[in-house]
C-alpha positions, 0 to 999 in steps of 0.5 A, spaced: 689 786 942 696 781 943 693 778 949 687 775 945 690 774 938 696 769 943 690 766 946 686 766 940 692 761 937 692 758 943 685 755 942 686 753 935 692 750 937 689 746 942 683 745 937 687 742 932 691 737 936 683 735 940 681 734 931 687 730 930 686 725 936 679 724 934 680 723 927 686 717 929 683 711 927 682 707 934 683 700 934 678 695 932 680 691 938 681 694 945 686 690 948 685 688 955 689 692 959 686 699 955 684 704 960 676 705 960 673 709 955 669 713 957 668 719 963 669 726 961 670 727 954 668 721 952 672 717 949 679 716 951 684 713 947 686 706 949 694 707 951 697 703 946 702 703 940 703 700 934 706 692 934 713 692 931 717 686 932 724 685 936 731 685 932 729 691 927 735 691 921 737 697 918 735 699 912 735 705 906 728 704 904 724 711 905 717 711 905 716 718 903 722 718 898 718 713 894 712 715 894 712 722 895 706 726 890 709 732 884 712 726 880 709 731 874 713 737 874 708 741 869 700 742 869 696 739 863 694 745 858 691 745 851 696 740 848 697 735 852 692 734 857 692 731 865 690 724 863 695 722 858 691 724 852 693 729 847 689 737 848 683 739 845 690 744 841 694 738 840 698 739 833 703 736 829 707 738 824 707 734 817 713 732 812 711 729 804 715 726 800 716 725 792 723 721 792 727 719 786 733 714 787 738 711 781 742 705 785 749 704 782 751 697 784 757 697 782 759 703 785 756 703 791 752 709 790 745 712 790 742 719 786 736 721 788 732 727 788 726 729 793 720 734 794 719 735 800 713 739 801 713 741 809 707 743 813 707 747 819 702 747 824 703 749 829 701 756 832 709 758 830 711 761 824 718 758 823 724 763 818 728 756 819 728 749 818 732 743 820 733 736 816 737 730 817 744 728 814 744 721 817 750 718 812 754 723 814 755 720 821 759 715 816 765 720 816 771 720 818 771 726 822 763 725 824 761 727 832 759 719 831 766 717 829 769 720 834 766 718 840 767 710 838 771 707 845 777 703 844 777 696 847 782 690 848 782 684 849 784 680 855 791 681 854 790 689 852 795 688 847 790 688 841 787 695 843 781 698 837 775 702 835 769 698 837 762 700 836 755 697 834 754 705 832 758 707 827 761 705 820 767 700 823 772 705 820 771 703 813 775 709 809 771 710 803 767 718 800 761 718 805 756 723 807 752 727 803 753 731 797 748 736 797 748 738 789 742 742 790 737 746 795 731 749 792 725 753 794 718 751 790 714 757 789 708 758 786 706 767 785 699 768 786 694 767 779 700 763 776 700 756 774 708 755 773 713 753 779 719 756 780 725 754 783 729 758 787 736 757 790 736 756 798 741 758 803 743 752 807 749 750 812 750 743 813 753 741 821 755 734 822 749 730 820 744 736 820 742 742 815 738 748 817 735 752 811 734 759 812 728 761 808 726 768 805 720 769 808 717 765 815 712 759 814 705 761 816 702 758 822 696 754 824 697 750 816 703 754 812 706 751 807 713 750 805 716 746 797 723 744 796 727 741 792 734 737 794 738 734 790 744 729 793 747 723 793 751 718 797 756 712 797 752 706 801 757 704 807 759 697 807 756 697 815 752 702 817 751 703 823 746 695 824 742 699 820 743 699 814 749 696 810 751 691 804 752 684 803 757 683 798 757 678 792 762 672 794 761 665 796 765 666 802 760 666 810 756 672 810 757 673 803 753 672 797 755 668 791 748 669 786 749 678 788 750 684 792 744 685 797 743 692 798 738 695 805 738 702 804 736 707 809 736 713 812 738 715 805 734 721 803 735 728 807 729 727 812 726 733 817 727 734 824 720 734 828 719 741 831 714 739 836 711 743 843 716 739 848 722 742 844 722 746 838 726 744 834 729 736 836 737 737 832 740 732 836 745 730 832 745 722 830 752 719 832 749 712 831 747 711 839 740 713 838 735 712 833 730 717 831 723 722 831 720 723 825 715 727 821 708 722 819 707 724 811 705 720 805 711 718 801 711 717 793 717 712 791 721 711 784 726 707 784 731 705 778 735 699 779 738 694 774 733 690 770 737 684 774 735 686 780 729 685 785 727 692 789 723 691 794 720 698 799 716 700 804 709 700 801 705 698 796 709 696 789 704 699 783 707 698 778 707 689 778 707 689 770 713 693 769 717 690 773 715 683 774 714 677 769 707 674 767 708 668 771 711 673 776 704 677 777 700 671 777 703 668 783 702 675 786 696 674 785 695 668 788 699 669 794 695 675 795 688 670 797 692 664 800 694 664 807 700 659 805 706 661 802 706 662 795 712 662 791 714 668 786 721 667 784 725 661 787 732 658 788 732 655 781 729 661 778 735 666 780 740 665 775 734 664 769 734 670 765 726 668 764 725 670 772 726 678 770 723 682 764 727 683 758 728 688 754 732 693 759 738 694 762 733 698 768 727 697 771 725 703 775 719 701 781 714 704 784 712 704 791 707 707 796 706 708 803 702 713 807 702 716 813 708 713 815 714 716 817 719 714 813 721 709 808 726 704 806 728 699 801 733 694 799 735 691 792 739 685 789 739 680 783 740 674 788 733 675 792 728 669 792 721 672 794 716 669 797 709 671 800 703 670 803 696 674 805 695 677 812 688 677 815 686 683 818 681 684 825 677 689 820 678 685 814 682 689 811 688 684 808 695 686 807 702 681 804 707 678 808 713 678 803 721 676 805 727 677 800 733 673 802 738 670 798 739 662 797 745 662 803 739 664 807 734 658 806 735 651 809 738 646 806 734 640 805 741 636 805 744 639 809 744 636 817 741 641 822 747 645 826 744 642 832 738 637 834 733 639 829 726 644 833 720 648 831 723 652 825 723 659 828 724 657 836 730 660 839 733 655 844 733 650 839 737 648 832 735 651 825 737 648 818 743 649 814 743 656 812 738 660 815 731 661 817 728 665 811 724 659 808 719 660 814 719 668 814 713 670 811 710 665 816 713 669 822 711 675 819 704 673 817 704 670 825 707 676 829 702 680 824 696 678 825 697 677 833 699 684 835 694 687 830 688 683 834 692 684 841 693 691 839 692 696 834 691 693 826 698 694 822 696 701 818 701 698 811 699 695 805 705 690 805 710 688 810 717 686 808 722 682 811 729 683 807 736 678 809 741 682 808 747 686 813 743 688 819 742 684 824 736 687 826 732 694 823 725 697 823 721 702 819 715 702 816 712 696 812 719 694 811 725 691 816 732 689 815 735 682 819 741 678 818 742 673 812 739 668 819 732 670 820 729 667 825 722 669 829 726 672 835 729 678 830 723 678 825 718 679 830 721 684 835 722 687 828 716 687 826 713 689 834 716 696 831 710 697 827 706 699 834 712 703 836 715 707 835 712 706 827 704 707 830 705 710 836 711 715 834 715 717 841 722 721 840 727 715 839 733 719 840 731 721 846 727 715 849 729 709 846 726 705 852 719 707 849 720 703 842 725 698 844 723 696 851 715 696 849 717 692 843 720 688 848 715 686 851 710 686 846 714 680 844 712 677 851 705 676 848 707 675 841 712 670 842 707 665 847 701 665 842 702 667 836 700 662 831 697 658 837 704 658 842 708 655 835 713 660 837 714 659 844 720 657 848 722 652 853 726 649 857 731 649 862 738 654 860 744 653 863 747 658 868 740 662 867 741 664 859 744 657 856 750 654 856 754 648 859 753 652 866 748 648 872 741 647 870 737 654 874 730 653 876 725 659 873 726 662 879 733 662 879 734 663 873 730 669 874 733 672 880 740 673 875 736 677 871 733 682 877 741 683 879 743 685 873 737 689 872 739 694 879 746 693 879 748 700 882 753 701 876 747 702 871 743 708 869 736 710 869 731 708 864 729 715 864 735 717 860 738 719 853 741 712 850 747 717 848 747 718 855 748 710 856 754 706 857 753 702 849 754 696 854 748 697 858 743 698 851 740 692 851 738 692 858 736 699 858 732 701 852 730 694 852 729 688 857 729 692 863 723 696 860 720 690 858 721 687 864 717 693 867 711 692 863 711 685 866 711 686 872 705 693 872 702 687 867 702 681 872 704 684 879 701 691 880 694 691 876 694 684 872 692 683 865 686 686 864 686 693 866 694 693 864 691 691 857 686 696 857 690 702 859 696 699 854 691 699 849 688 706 851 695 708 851 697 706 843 690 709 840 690 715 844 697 717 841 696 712 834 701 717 828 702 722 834 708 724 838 707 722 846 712 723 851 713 719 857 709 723 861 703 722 857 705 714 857 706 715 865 698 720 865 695 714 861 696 708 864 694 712 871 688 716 868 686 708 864 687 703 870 685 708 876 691 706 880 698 712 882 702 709 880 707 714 881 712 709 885 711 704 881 714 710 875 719 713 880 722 706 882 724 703 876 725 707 870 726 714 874 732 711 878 736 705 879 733 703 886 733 695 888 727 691 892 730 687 897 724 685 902 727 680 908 722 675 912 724 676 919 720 673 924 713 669 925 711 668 932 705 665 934 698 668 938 699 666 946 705 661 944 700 657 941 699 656 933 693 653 933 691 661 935 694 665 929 701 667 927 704 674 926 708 674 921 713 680 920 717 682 914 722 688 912 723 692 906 731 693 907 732 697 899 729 704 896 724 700 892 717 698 893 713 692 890 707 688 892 708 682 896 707 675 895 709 669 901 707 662 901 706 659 908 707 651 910 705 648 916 708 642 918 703 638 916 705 639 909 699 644 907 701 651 903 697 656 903 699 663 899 698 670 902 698 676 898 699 684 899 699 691 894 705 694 894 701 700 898 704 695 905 710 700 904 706 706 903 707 709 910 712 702 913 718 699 912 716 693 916 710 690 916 706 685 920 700 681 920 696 676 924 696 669 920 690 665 921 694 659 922 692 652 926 698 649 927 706 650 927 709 653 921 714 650 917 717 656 912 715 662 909 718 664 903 718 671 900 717 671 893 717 664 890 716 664 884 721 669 883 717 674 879 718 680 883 725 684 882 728 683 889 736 681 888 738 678 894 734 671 895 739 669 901 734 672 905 727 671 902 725 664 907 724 664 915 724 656 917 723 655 924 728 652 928 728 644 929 
């Protein structure tokens, strides 16, 4: 029994290594000197090995670390399927607000109330709830505050807090004053709500309320009622903040300008990746929020000007005659139309009489938030926004004269397209042409992409430098295309397509990013687009950089050992290394996926399929990862784990050219190393001594199983060069070794 089972293993050994051999692709070519085929057996492999190249460098690529299979650690299900697109089971919870606010503007100080009415849908019945506090990381003793760093200056003696993400140590009464928490109810039969005291407990910037009876699963219902107010921050993170009344820089001689945000007690997201999502807002990561519809009263001195995302319903109220009639006309006029000018600021005739406050109506729906700004010194201006359907919307900027150009005024420096970054701008701002912009990147990205969802889209001048939310966007008293279309590039993400901000900036800002690629080269027929050669790769007074020079600054920075991986939580960066992180190098990434690995039209297929499929949803990166696979037919696996999973560098090096029998009319074999951990396709451009170039490309697949890779070159005569990379486009950070030349 032991002798025929050893035997019988034996056999299958043999069998196995026999099937092996015989599935070993022969050659195509039997070499010359190839022992014979043939004879007992049949065929008999020839007795060769694969060519490599002599003075083979040292390297840290490794094959199978990059293109290893099980990226994805869990299975599709119900909810979230295999191929990126939500289950058949997919749920989402839904928050509804009804919200009051009176803005005090001499005081700073914003009272609200708010009905909030929360629907659970998930197969879970939830005895707790978690919302957000977001005004109370403007305390002093907030987690936010107390992890600003100190910096210093070149002589560290000048040593402080410094942050983008906080409220810049400014010591006023901040946070929430939560004055109530009630819980609506209705008894079966009865036509009267009653309103029952809730018990909460407010951590840092959240407020978990516990309920006296769970809300049902697959559909309940909760309704609450909070009451609270707030002090606005000067500075509230760059996301919100106030413009102060003066005629000093930065400042505003005609009124405060205020852009109010987070400014109501909002819910966190409860979803089927999580639970519950109460990661604290410290100022570093932005948000994950509930999609619902939102009702807006808002009252503000009759003097002021409110504007909000969505719809303003009731224009007769708030807006002189005159006022609503050029609102009309605006609303079928693809040119800006003026509603309230420069000149008309100081007018009382430009405000409704009659009332020392004006309360306004405002309506958004299906979004996940809303905000507002409001200011005695706003000019308004508008435009209508033609949309692929047919469907219109308004592009509308409210910004104070500070903000416009002054037509006295000499340009800052040589005069460019209004809007063109690189260039000089007018005295005082670039808000005279921000409905324009906003119209422009609009319109392209709802035809490039996905229609914009919103009845208007407002671009405010005020403290942030930069801030979105839906149908409405915070800028600098500047403006300028560059922030008024990354701003409104929000819309698609995180607005549209509504990922988890908190945990993965790189999938709102580095898409948005490079979604602004497109927009910023042809929207308004190239209008915005930019040119030039920079100084020292990024402007200045350095050495003129060709594109490609210029380019390889930039994949240097973009795999410098000391930076994290995309795939991290932004609380978990370096503030220094945001804006490469979440940003450009994300971006980056997409260009390369779009250029370099799929090309255009199928890495716009699968983007797009990405952005229907998770339209007003919740997707995480593995569903962003599955889609654009499952979309495009391609593994991208490496691809993902190259650069966004780790912080690996490309460095790819020509190493030889040798010709067929020493002679280069018969060919060339042309040898290059993959000398770092990523891999990405290959492109080389070969010149022959004649002058003639010619360009060889290969898939990134080459380093599937190699680090070196050698091909035959159909050349006829002697080679002069052969480049790796030259036009700089793919990401290898050492170029000292991109160019074999021969010798003379």
């Amino acid at each position: 029994m032991n002798y025929k089972l050893i035997s019988g293993c034996a056999l299958a050994f043999l069998l196995g290594a026999n099937i092996a051999g015989a599935q070993t692709t022969p050659p195509a070519t039997t070499p010359a000197n190839a022992p014979a085929q043939g004879g007992r057996g049949g065929f008999r492999r020839p007795n060769i090995q694969p060519f490599t190249e002599d003075n083979v460098p040292a390297t840290k690529y490794d094959y199978h670390d990059l293109w290893k299979p099980f990226m994805y650690t869990k299975n599709g299900d119900e909810t979230r399927a295999a191929d990126g697109q939500p289950g058949p089971k997919y749920w989402q919870n839904r928050a509804d607000y009804a919200l009051k606010a009176r803005i005090d503007t001499a005081a700073n100080e914003i009272t609200g109330s708010e009905v909030l009415t929360y629907t659970n849908n998930s197969p879970n019945k939830l005895g707790f709830i978690w919302m957000q506090l977001d005004q109370n990381l403007f305390k002093l003793d907030s987690r936010g505050n107390k992890q600003v760093p100190l910096v210093s200056d070149s002589t560290r003696t000048n040593i402080v807090q410094a942050s983008r993400n906080w409220g810049q140590g400014q010591v006023f009464d901040a946070g929430y004053k939560i004055k109530s928490v009630k819980i609506i109810s209705m008894a079966k039969g009865s036509t009267t709500a009653t309103e029952t005291d809730a018990k909460y407990l407010i951590n840092d910037t959240r407020m978990q309320i516990f309920l006296p009876t769970e809300i049902a699963a697959n559909g309940g219902q909760l309704k609450l009622k909070i009451e609270f107010s707030f002090i606005s921050p000067d500075y509230g993170s760059d996301r919100m903040g106030i413009i102060l009344q003066g005629s000093a820089r930065g400042q505003s001689k005609n009124g405060k300008i205020f852009q109010v945000a987070q400014w109501y007690p909002r819910m966190c997201v409860y979803d089927n990746l999580q639970g519950w999502n109460t990661l604290p807002y410290t100022g570093e990561s932005e948000f994950y929020l509930e999609y619902g519809d939102f009702d807006i009263n808002i009252t503000a001195p009759a003097k002021d000007i409110v504007v909000c995302s969505g719809e303003l319903l009731n224009a007769k109220d708030v807006y002189t005659p005159e006022q609503q009639k050029r609102w009309a006309q605006a609303a079928q006029s693809d040119k800006v139309v003026m509603i309230r000018s420069a000149d008309e600021i100081n007018q009382a005739s430009s405000r409704p009489s009659g009332k020392s406050e004006l309360t306004w109506h405002f309506a958004i729906h299906n979004a996940r938030d809303a905000s507002w700004g409001a200011s005695a010194a706003f000019i308004v201006d508008a435009a209508r926004i033609n949309l692929p359907s047919g469907k219109k919307s308004m592009a509308i900027s409210a910004y104070p004269v500070e903000s416009g150009a002054d037509p006295n005024a000499a340009a800052t420096t040589a005069a460019a397209t209004p809007g063109q970054r690189g260039g000089g701008f007018p005295a005082g701002g670039q808000w005279h042409h921000g409905t324009e912009m906003i119209k422009a990147t609009i319109e392209y990205n709802s035809n490039k992409w996905f229609e914009y969802p919103y009845p208007a889209a407002t671009g405010v001048a005020g403290k942030a430098g930069g801030m979105e939310y839906p149908g409405i966007v915070f800028c600098s008293l500047n403006g300028g295309w560059g922030v008024i279309d990354h701003e409104f590039g929000h819309t698609w993400f995180p607005m549209i397509v509504g990922s988890n901000e908190r945990l993965y900036g790189w999938m709102d800002e580095g898409f948005n990013t490079f979604i602004n690629t497109l927009s910023t080269a042809y929207a308004d027929n190239g209008k915005y687009a930019t040119g030039g050669r920079g100084g020292g790769g990024f402007g200045g007074n350095g050495p003129t950089l060709t594109p490609s020079e210029r380019l390889a600054i930039t994949w240097r920075a973009y795999t410098s050992p000391p930076l994290e991986p995309i795939l991290s939580n932004p609380d978990n960066l370096k503030e220094a290394n945001n804006g490469t992180l979440l940003y450009s190098k994300p971006s980056a990434g997409l260009v390369l996926l779009r250029e370099q690995v799929l090309g255009p039209e199928r890495f716009d297929f699968a983007f797009k399929t990405y952005i229907n499929r998770w339209a007003f949803k919740h997707p995480s990166p593995d569903d962003f990862f599955r889609t654009m696979e499952a979309a495009s037919g391609e593994s991208l696996q490496w691809f993902w784990r190259g650069w966004f999973e780790n912080t690996w560098r490309l460095d790819v090096a020509v190493r030889a050219v040798r010709y067929v029998n020493n002679d280069p009319s018969k060919g060339a074999i042309i040898t290059i190393d993959n000398l770092e951990k990523m891999a990405m396709p290959v492109t080389l451009e070969i010149k022959t001594v004649s002058g003639k170039t010619d360009r060889v490309n290969f898939a990134a697949e080459i380093w599937e199983r190699n680090v070196s890779w050698s091909f035959k070159y159909p050349s006829t005569e002697a080679i002069e060069s052969v480049t790796y990379n030259p036009d700089g486009k793919l990401p290898d950070y050492n170029t000292s070794n991109n160019v074999w030349t021969a010798k003379k």
